[in-house]
C-alpha positions as CSV (number, residue, x, y, z in Angstrom):
1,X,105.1,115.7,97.1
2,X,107.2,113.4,94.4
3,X,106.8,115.0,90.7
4,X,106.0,112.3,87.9
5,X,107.0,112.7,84.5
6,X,107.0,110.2,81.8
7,X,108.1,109.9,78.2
8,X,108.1,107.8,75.1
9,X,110.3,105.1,74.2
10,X,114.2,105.6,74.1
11,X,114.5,102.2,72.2
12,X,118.5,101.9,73.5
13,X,119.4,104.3,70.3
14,X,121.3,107.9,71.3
15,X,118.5,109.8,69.2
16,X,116.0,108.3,70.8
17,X,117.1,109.0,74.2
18,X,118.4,112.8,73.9
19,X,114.6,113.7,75.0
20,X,116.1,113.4,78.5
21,X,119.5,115.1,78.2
22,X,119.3,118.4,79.9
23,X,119.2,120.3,77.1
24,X,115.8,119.4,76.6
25,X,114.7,118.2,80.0
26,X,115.5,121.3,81.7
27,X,113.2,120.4,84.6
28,X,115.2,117.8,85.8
29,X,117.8,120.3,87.2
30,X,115.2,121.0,90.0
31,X,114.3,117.5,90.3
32,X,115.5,114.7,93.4
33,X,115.5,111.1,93.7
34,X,112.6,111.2,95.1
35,X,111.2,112.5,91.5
36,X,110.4,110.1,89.0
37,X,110.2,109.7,85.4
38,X,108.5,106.7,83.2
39,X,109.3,105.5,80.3
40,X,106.1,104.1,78.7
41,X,107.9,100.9,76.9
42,X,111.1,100.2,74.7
43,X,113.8,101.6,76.8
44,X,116.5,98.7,75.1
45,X,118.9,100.1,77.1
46,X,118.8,96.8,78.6
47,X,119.3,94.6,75.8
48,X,122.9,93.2,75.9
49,X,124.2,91.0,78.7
50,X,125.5,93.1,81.2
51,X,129.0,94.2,81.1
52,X,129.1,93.2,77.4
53,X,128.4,96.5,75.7
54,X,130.2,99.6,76.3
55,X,127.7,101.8,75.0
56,X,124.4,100.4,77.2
57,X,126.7,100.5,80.4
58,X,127.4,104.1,79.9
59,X,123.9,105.0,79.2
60,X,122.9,102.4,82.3
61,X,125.0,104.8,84.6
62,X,124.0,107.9,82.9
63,X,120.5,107.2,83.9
64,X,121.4,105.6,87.2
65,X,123.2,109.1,88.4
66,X,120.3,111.7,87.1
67,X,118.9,113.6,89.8
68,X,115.6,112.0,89.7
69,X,114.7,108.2,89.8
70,X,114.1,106.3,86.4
71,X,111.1,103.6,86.4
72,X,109.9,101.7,83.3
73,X,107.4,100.1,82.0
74,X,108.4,97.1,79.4
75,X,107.3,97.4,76.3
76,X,107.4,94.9,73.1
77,X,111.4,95.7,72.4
78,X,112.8,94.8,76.1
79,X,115.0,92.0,76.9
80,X,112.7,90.3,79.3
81,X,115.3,87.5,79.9
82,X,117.5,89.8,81.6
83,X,115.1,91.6,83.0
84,X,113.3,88.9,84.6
85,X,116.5,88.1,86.3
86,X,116.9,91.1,88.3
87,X,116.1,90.8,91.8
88,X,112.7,92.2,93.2
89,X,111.9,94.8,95.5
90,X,108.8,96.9,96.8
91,X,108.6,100.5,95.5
92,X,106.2,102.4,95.9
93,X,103.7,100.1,97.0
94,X,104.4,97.3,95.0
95,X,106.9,95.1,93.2
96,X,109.3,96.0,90.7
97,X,112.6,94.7,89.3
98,X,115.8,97.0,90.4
99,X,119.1,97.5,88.2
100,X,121.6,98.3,90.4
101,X,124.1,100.5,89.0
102,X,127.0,102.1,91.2
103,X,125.3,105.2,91.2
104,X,121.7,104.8,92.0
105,X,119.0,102.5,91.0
106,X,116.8,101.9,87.8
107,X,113.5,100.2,88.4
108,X,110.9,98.3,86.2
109,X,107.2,98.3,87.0
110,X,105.4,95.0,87.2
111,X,102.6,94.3,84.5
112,X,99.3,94.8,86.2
113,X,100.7,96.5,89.5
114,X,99.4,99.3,91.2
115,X,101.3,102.3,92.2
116,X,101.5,105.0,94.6
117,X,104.1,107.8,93.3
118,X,103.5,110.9,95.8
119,X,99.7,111.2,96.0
120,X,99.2,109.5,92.9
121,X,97.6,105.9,91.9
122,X,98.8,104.4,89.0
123,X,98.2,101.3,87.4
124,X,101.1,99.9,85.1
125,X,100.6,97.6,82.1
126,X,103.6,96.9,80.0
127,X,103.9,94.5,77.0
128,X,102.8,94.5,73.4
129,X,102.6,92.6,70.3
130,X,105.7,93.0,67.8
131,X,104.6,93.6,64.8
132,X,108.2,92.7,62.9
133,X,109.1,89.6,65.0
134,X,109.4,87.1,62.4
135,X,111.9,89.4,60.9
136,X,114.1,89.4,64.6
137,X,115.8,86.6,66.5
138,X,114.1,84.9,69.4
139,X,115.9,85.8,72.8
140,X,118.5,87.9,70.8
141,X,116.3,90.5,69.6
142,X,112.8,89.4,70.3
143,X,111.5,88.0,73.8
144,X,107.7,85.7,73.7
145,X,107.3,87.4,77.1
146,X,106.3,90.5,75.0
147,X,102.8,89.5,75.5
148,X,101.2,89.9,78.8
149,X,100.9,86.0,80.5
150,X,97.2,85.1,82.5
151,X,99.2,85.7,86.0
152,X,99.5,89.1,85.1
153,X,96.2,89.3,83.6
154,X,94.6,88.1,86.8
155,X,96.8,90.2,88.9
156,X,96.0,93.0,86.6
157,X,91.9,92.7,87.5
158,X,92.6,92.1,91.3
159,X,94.2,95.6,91.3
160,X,91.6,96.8,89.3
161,X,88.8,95.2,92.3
162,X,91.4,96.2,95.0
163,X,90.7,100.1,93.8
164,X,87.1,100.0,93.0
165,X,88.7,100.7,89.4
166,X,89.7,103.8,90.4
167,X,93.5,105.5,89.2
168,X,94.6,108.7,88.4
169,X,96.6,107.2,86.0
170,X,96.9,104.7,83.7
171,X,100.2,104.1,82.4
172,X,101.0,101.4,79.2
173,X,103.4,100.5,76.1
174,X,100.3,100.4,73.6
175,X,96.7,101.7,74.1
176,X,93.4,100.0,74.1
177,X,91.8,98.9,70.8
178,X,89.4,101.5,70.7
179,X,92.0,104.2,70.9
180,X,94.2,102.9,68.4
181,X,91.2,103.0,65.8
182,X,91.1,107.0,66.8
183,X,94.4,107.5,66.5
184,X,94.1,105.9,62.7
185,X,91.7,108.7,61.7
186,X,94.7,110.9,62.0
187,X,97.8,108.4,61.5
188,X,99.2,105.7,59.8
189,X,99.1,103.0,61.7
190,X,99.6,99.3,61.1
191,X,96.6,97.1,60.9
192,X,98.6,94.5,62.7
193,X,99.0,96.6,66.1
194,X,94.8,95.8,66.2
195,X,95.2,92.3,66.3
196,X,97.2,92.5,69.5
197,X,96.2,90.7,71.9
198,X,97.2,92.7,74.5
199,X,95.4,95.9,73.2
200,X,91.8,94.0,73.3
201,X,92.7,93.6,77.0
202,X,93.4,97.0,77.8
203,X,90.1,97.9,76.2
204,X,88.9,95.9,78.9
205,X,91.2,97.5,81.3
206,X,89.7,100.8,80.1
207,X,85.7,99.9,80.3
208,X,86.2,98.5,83.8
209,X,88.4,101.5,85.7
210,X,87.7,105.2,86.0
211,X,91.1,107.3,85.7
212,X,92.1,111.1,84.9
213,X,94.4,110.0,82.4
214,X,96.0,107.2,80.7
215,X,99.6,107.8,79.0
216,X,101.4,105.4,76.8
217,X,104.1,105.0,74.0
218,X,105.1,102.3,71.0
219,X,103.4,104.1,68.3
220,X,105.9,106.8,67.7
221,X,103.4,109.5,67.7
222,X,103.3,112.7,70.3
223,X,99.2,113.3,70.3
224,X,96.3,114.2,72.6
225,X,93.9,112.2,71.4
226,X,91.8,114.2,73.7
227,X,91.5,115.1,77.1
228,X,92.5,112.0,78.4
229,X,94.3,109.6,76.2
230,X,98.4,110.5,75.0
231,X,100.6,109.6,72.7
232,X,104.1,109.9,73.7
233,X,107.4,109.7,71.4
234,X,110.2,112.4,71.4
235,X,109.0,115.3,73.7
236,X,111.2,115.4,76.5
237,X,109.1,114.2,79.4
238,X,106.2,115.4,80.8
239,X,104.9,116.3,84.3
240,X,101.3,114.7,85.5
């Protein structure tokens, strides 16, 4: 059966992304390409256009030739413009957008998709509100197709029906509304993620599907809230 991992966001920075360098992802060493590991949002290692920075197309091939296979989920600082140009594919059930690199293949899950990795169900939701945007450039370093569109929001439910709201995972870039008011009790966290629109659907997400977990990323936090609801940010990645 495939192992799944996944991990906080790598943002396109070095420190970021050292979570997965086999110093501190020993695991991988036993791993194949038929392993995965996701990224739960912010990878910006696809942020340039490609072939125009040294630096993302050394890290592009550096993920491309790990031993496992790298999926992510979008989050709220992704270049959707390039992403949304990459050509589709089905993957484990479902669409997803592939980077191919010389030596293997990164792949990035579809807002509102459902997933079968090994055994597993998962349901993928990327996208978020940014917070800072009026302090970034549109299309250079903020993308409007941060927020999720009604497409995906209607593809998102018919998943949901298609299941009977049933995942054994739940995998995202932010966390529903009602989480992110628990995770204030024990961390600063700005008043403006609330507002998102995205995180007042995921509550929705949340009250209509039945799941063993739900993992997700952007808040730069590593936290059980409790048995079922993570915080990700720089552990190296972790197995479900």
């Amino acid at each position: 059966m495939a192992n799944l991992f996944v991990c906080g966001d790598t943002h396109g920075l070095v420190y970021d992304t050292r979570k997965l360098n086999g110093r501190r992802f020993l695991k991988q060493k036993k791993l194949t390409k038929e392993d995965v590991v996701v990224i739960l949002g912010d990878f910006g290692w696809v942020w340039y256009p490609f072939g125009t920075n040294a630096q993302q197309e050394y890290y592009l091939d550096w993920f491309a030739q790990k031993p496992y296979t790298l999926a992510v989920i979008p989050g709220n600082h992704d270049n959707y413009d390039l992403i949304e140009t990459l050509p589709t594919t089905r993957r484990w059930g479902a669409s997803v957008y592939a980077l191919e690199r010389q030596k293997g293949t990164i792949y990035f899950l579809r807002r509102g998709e459902a997933y079968r990795i090994g055994s597993r169900r998962i349901l993928a939701i990327g996208g978020a509100l940014s917070v800072d945007k009026a302090e970034r450039t549109p299309h250079e370093s903020w993308w409007p197709r941060e927020l999720l569109s009604e497409e995906e929001k209607i593809r998102t439910m018919k998943n949901i029906k298609r299941h009977a709201g049933r995942f054994d995972y739940i995998l995202t870039h932010t966390a529903p509304v009602s989480v992110i008011d628990r995770l204030s009790r024990k961390h600063d966290i700005d008043e403006a993620k609330r507002r998102d629109p995205v995180v007042h659907f995921l509550e929705e997400v949340k009250n209509r599907c039945a799941f063993h977990a739900w993992h997700f990323g952007h808040f730069h936090i590593d936290d059980a809230i409790d048995d079922t609801f993570f915080a990700h940010y720089r552990n190296a990645p972790v197995p479900l």
